[in-house]
C-alpha positions in Angstrom: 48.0 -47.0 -64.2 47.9 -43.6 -66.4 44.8 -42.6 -67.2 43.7 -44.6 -70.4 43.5 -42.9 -73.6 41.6 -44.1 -76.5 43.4 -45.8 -79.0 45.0 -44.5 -82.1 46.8 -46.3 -85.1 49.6 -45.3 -87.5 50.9 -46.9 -90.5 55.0 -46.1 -91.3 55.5 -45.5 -94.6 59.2 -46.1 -96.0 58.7 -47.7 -99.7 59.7 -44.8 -102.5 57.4 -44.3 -105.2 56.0 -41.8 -107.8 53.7 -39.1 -106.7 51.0 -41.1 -108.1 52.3 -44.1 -105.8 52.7 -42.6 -102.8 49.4 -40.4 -102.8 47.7 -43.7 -103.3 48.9 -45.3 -100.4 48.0 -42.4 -98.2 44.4 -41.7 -99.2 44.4 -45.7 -98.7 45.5 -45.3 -95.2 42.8 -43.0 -94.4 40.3 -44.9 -95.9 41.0 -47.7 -93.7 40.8 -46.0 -90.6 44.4 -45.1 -89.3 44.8 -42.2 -87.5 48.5 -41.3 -88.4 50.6 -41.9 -91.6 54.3 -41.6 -90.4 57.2 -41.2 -92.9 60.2 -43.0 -91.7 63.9 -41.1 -92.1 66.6 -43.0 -93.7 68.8 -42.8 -96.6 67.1 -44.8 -99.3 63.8 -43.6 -98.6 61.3 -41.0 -99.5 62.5 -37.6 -97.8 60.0 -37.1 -94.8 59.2 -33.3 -95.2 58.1 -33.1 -98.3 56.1 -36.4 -98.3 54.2 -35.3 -95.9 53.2 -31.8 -97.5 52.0 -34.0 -100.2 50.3 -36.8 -98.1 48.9 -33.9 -96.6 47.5 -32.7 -99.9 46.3 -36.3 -100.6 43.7 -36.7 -97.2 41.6 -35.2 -95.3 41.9 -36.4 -91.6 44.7 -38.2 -90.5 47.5 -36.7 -88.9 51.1 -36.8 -90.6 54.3 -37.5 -88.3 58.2 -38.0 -89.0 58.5 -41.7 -87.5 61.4 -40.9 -86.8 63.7 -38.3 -87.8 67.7 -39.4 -87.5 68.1 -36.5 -85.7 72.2 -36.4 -85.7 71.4 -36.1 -89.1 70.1 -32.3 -88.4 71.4 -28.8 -87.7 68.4 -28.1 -85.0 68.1 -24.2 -86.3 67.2 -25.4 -89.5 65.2 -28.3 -88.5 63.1 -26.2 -86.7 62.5 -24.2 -89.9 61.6 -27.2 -91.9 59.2 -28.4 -89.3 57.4 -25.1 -88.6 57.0 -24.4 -92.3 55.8 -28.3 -92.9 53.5 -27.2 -89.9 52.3 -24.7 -91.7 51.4 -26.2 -95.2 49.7 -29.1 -93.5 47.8 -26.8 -91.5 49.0 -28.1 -88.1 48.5 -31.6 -88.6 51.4 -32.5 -87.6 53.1 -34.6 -85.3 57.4 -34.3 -85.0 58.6 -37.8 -84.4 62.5 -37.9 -82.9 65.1 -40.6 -82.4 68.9 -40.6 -81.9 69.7 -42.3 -85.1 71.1 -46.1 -84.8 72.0 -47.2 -88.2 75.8 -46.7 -88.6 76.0 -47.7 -92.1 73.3 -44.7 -93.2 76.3 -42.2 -90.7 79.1 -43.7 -93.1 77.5 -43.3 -96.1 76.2 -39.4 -95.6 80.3 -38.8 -94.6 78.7 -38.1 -90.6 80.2 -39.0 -87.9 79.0 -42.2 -85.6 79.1 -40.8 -82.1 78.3 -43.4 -79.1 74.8 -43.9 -78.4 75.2 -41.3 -75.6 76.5 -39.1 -77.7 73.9 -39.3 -79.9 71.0 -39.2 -77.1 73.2 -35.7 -76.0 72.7 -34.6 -79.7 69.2 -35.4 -79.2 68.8 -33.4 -76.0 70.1 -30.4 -77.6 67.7 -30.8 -80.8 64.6 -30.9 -78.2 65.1 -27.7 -76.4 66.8 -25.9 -79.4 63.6 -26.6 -81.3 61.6 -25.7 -78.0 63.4 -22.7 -77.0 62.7 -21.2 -80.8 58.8 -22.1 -80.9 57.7 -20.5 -77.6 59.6 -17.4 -79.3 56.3 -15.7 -79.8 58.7 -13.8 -82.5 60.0 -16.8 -84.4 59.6 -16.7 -88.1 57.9 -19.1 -89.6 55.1 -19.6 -87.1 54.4 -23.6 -87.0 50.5 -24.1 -87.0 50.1 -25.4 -83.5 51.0 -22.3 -81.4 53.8 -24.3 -79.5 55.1 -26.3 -82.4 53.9 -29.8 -83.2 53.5 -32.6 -80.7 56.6 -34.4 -79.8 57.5 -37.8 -80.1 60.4 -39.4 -79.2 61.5 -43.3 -80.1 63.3 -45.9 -79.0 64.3 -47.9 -76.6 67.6 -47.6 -73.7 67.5 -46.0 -70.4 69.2 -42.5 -72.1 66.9 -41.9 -74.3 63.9 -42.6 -72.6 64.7 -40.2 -69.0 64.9 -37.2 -72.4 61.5 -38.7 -73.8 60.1 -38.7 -70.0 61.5 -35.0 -69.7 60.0 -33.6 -72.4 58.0 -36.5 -75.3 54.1 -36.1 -75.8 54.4 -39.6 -77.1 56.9 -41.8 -76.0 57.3 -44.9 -79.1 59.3 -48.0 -77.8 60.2 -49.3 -80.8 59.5 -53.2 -79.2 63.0 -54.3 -79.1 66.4 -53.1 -79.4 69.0 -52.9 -82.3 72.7 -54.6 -82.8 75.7 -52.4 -83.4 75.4 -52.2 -86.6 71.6 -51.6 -86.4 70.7 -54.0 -89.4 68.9 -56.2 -87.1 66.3 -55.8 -84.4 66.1 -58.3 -81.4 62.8 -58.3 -80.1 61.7 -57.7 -76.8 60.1 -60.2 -74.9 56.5 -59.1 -72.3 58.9 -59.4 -69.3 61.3 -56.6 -71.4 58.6 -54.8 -72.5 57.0 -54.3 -69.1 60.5 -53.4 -66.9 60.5 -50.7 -69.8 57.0 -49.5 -69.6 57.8 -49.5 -65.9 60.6 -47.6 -65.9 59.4 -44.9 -68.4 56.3 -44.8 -66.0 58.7 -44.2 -62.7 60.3 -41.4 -64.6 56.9 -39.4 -65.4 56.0 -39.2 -62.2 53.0 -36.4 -62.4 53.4 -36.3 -66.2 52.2 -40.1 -67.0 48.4 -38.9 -67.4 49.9 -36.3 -70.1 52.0 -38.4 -72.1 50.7 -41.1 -74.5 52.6 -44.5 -75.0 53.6 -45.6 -78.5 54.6 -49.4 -79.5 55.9 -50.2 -82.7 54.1 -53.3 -83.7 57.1 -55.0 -85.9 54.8 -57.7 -87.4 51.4 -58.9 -87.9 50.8 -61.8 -88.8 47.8 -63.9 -90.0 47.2 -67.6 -89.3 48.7 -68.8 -92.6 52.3 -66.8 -91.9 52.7 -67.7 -88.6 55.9 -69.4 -89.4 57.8 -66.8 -91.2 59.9 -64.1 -89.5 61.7 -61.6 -91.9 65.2 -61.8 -91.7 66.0 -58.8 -89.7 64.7 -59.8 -86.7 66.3 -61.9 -84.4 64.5 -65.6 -83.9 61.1 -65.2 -81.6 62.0 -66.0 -78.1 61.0 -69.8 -77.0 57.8 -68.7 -75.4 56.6 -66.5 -78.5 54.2 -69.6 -79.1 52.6 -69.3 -75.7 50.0 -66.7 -76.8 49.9 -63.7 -74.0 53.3 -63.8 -73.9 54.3 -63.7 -77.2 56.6 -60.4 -78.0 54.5 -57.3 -77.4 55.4 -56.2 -80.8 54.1 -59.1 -82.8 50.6 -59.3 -82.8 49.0 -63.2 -84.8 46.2 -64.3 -85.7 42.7 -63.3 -86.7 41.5 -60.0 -87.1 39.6 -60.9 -83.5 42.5 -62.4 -82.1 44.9 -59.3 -82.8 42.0 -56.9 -81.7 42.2 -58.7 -78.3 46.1 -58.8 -78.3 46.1 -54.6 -78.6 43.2 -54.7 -76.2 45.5 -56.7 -73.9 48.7 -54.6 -74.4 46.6 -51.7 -73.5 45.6 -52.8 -70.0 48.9 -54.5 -69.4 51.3 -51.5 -70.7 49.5 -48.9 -71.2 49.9 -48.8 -74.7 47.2 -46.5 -76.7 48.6 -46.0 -80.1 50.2 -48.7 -82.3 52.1 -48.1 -85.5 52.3 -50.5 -87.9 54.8 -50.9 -90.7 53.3 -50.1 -94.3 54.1 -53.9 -95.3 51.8 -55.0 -92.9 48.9 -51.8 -93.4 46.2 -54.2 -95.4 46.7 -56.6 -92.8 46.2 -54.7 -89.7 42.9 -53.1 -91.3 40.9 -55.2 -90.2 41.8 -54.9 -86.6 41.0 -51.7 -86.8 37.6 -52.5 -88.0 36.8 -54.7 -85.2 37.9 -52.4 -82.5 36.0 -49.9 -84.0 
């Protein structure tokens, strides 16, 4: 087993708004204790850069991350421009979150191609040391913050993408299931799933796992009251998601007690540290915070 970290929580944020709106929900995050507010990356929502410059403006301690970038979506010389000046203006609390895009729809409608999802981890690749190659250029212009560019996440999910995330991730985010082709809905991973991941991520570290923090998206939380509901895109809970420890790793139920003792599960289980939640469920994760703490 890595060597355990304390935990850490984000919220993703993804629901456009006014200035007034969206610095709200920030300074709300950080009063309730997360330690990240992530900007998610797709078409119809807020663009990530300059949300976070302003969330940025809007707190005092929380750490701002892309959660994640589509990354096909970028030219990598002028991505790292974007993220070294965002860096900068946030005064290097930053942390860059990468995935390989899986959405096809959002491809169609920016007039991008839709590679294969090897294709896209390949893209990827070439992002990550385009973007590493430029920042240990002790003569690159603009200078992030952080001396060798932010920390590095990288999400998802498949075997491709997680050997680049053990090669070269600070964080590695499984994202607690896995997409259809189309990418509008998410089949959730069940503990068996979750762990032959873990494990395989963990085989791949080798001497790094101690260095490298593990992410989970948690895709719903859900008090007593809602236990029935699941949104729509997610696939049906597996039979055994009634059977408590083995419900999906990424669902957590309950109490506030109940879901502090689910994380404090996951953690010895999988290794898991830092959870992010989705904003729709940020008021109801609080208070798991607030018991752990």
């Amino acid at each position: 087993m890595p060597l355990q970290r304390p935990f850490r929580f984000g919220v993703n944020m993804f629901v456009p708004g006014s200035r007034r709106e969206w610095s709200a929900k920030c300074r709300r995050a950080e009063e309730l204790g997360f330690d990240v507010v992530g900007v998610a990356d797709h078409l119809e929502f807020s663009a990530p850069f300059p949300a976070m410059v302003l969330a940025a403006e809007m707190t005092e301690r929380v750490r701002l991350s892309t959660f994640v970038l589509n990354t096909p979506f970028y030219n990598p010389v002028l991505l790292a421009r974007d993220v070294a000046s965002t860096d900068q203006f946030i005064d290097g609390r930053m942390e860059l979150g990468l995935g390989a895009g899986y959405v096809k729809a959002e491809f169609d409608t920016a007039g991008i191609p839709f590679p294969s999802g090897g294709r896209r981890v390949e893209q990827l690749e070439r992002t990550v040391t385009t973007l590493r190659r430029l920042f240990e250029d002790t003569e690159y212009q603009p200078r992030p913050a952080q001396p060798s560019g932010p920390p590095l996440l990288i999400g998802g999910w498949g075997d491709r993408l997680l050997r680049l995330a053990a090669a070269h991730a600070d964080i590695i985010a499984l994202t607690g299931g896995w997409a259809n082709t189309t990418g509008d809905v998410l089949q959730l991973a069940g503990a068996a799933q979750t762990e032959e991941r873990v494990a395989y991520v963990r085989g791949l570290l080798g001497d790094r796992a101690d260095a490298v923090e593990l992410n989970l998206m948690v895709q719903q939380v859900i008090p007593p009251a809602e236990r029935t509901a699941v949104p729509d895109r997610f696939e049906p809970l597996p039979p055994d998601a009634e059977r408590g420890s083995e419900e999906p790793p990424s669902v957590l139920s309950g109490t506030p007690a109940d879901m502090a003792q689910q994380i404090k599960e996951r953690r010895e289980r999988y290794g898991f540290t830092y959870f992010t939640v989705m904003e729709y469920n940020m008021e109801n994760f609080a208070p798991v915070i607030a018991v752990l703490r």
